[in-house]
N, C-alpha and C positions, 0 to 999 in steps of 0.2 A: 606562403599563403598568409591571409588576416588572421590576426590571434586573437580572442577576445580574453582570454585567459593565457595562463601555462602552456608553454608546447608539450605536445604529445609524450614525448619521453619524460619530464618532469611527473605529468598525469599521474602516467603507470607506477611511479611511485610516492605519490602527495598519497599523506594519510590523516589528512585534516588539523584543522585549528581548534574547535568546540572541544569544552573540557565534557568530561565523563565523569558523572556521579560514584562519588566512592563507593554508593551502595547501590549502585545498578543492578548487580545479579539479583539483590536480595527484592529488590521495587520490582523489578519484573517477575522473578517467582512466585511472589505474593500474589501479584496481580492474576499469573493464570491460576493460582491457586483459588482465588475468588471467584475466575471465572468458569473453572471445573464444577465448583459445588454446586451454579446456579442450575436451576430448572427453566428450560430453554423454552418450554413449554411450546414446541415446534408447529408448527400448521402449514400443509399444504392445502391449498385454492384451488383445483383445476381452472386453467385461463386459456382460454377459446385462441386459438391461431389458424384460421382456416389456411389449407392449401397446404399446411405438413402433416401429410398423414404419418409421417415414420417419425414424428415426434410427440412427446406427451409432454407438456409446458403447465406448472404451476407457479403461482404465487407463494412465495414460501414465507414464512414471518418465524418470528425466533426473539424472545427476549432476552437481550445485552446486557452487563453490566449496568447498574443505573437506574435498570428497570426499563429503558426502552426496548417500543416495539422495531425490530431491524425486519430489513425486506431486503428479498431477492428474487429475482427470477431462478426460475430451475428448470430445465429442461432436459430430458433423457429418452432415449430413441426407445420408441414403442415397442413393445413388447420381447425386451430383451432378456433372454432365459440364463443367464449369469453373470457373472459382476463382472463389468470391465470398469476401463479409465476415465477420470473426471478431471474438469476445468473448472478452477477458480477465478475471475474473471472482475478487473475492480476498476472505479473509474476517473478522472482525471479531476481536478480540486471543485467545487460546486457543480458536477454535473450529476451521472445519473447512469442508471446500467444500461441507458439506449435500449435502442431498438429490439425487440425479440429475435426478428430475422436474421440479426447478423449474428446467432450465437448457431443458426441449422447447419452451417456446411460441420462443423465440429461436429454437432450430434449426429448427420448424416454419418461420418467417418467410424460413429460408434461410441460417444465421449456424450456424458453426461457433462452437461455447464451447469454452475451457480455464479450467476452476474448479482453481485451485491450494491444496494444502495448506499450511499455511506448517510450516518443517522444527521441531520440538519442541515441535508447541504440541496440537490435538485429534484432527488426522488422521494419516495413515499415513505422512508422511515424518519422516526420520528426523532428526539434529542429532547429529555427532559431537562437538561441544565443543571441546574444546581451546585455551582459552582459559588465563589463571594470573587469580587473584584469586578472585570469588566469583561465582557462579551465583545467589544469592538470589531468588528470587523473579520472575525475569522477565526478558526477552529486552532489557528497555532497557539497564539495567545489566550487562547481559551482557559481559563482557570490559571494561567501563571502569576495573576497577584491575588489567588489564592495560597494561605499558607502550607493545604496540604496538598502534596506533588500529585497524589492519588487523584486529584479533581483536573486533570489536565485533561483537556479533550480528546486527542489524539491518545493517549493512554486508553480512551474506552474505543474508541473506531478500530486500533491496530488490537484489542481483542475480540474484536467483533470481526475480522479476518480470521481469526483461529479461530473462536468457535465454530463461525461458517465453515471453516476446515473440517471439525471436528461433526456436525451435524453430517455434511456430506460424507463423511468416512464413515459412517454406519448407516449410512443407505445400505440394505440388502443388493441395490442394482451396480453398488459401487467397491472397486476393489482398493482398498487402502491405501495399499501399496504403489497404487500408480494414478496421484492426485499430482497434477501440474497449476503452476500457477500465472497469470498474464495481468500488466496493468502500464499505461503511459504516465508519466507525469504523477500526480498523487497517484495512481496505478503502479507506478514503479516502484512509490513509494511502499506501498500499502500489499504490492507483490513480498519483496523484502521482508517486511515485517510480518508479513503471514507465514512465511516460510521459517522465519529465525524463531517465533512461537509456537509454528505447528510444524519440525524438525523433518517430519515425513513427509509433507512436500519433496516429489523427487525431481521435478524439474521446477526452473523459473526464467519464465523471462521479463525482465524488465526493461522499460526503455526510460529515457532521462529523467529519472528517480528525483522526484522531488522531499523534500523533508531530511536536506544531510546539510551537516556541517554549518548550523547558523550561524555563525560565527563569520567565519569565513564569508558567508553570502553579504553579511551586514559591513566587512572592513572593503570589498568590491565596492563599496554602495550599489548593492543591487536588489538592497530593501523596497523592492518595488514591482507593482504586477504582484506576481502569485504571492511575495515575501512582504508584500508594503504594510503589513499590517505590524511587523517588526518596528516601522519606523514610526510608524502611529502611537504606537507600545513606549516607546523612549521617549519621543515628545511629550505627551500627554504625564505620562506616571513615573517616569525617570529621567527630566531634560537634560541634567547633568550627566549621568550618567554614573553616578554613585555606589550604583546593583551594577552594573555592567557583569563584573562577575557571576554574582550568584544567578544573573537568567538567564545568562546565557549556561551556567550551572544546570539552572531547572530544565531548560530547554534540552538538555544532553539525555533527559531521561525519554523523549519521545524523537531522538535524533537516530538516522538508521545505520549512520557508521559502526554504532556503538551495538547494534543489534546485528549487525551484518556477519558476527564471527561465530552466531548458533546459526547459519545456515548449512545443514547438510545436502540441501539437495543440488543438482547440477545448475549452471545457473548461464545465461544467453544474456547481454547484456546490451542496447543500443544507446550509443552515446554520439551528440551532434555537439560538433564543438565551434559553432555558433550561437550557442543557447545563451542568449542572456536572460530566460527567464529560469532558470536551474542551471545555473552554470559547471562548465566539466566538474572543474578541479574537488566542488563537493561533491558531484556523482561518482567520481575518483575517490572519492575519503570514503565513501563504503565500499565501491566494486574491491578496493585493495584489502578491505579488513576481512572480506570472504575466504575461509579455510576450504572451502568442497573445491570440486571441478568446475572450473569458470573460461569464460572466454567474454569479450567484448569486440563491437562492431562497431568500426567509428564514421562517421561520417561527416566528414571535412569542415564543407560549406552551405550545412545546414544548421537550423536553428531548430526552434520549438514547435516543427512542426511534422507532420506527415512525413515518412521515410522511405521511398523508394525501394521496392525490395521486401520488404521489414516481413511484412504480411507471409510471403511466401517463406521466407526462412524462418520464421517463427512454425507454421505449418509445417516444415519438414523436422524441424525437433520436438517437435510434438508427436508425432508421425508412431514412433518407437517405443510412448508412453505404458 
């Protein structure tokens, strides 16, 4: 078959190029430590969905790190007299939690959804910034010619999946214990790193996980599409490449390999090894650093797109939640 990468065996055991911050554990701890203290100051909206009577759908808002205001849908089956299982639900690099209707078949089954907006990108939460350097082009490079690592964009979006963890786990209508997570592409990404920060996520599925291994995606030259903002980043403020080290250093601190090893929960993995817009071998560099119960689903001669299947097998492990 065509390789656009690694063959398959190599895959299953590449465990990436991007260095890892000597003080990762201590920048992550911190971080949910800041974002435990905050007062979330949470708000549901009742939001009108005619034609599901067996659902009750709010607007939910929650302030993030940062001080923005985050949005998500929430939906949970009408009038449910004790707590069952909930979905976390995240979505693909500048879009948006879609549609409300595609979260009913779940709530019909009995699962409470929360589809989160990620804060500056197609939906309705917002992104105060404040970062120093440059904004160019996207949320990766967001604050990385900032000095302090703490300003990095994706550092406030991948707490703002725990918290949203953390809000939905003290729902009365929700039981803690059986919170599942789903997301494509920055979804996968942003699956992962909800799970590796809020530990008690018990299932996850991701499918080709964007945000692993930059390093790697940049020596591909496949700084381009969802990554090109990498290439923008070294042109403009580093043409030499002089930092090469230290950012791709910084970049280790919002990279999901390196958070992939606090995931306790079981984890479904789909991986198209066509994809040249998240190529395997970096979705390989975190599915391999996962300690819990893991599997992966590959599919040959597909790229970045739709996966045959996927929908339904995703539903049957969810099923047990």
């Amino acid at each position: 078959m065509p390789l656009i990468d690694l063959p398959l065996p190599e895959l299953l055991q590449y465990t990436g190029r991007s260095p890892r911050p000597d003080d990762f554990d201590d920048y992550w701890d911190a971080a949910l430590a800041e974002m435990h203290a905050l007062d979330g100051q949470v708000e549901l909206r009742p939001h009108p969905l005619p034609g599901a009577p067996f659902a009750e759908c709010f607007d939910l808002w929650f302030t993030g790190v940062g001080g923005s205001r985050v949005h998500a849908q929430y939906l949970r089956p009408a009038g449910q007299k004790q707590a069952g299982p909930a979905l976390l639900r995240f979505h693909g690099y500048a879009g948006n939690a879609g549609d409300w209707a595609q979260k009913l078949g779940y709530v019909a089954a009995g699962f409470c959804v929360a589809a989160m907006d990620c804060r500056g990108q197609g939906g309705a939460s917002d992104d105060l910034g404040g970062t120093q350097g440059t904004t160019l082009r996207g949320h990766i490079i967001r604050g990385l010619g900032d000095p302090d690592p703490r300003r990095l964009g994706y550092r406030q979006i991948f707490l703002d999946t725990a918290q949203l963890a953390k809000i939905v786990a003290g729902f009365p209508e929700v039981d803690g214990t059986r919170i599942g997570a789903m997301g494509q592409s920055q979804g996968g990404a942003l699956t992962l790193a909800c799970a590796a920060l809020a530990p008690y996520i018990r299932k996850l599925a991701p499918v080709y996980p964007f945000l692993c291994d930059y390093q790697r995606v940049w020596e591909m030259d496949q700084a381009r599409d969802a990554y090109e903002e990498l290439n923008y980043f070294f042109r403009c403020f580093d043409p030499r490449h002089e930092r090469e080290g230290e950012i791709f250093t910084r970049l280790g601190y919002i990279d999901c390999q390196w958070l992939a090893p606090r995931i306790q929960g079981t984890v479904l993995m789909a991986t198209a090894l066509m994809d040249t817009i998240c190529p395997p071998s970096t979705q390989f560099a975190a599915y391999n650093r996962i300690r819990s119960p893991k599997d992966v689903r590959v599919y040959p001669d597909f790229g970045h797109e739709t996966l045959p299947g996927w929908d339904d097998i995703v539903w049957g492990f969810f099923s047990d939640l």
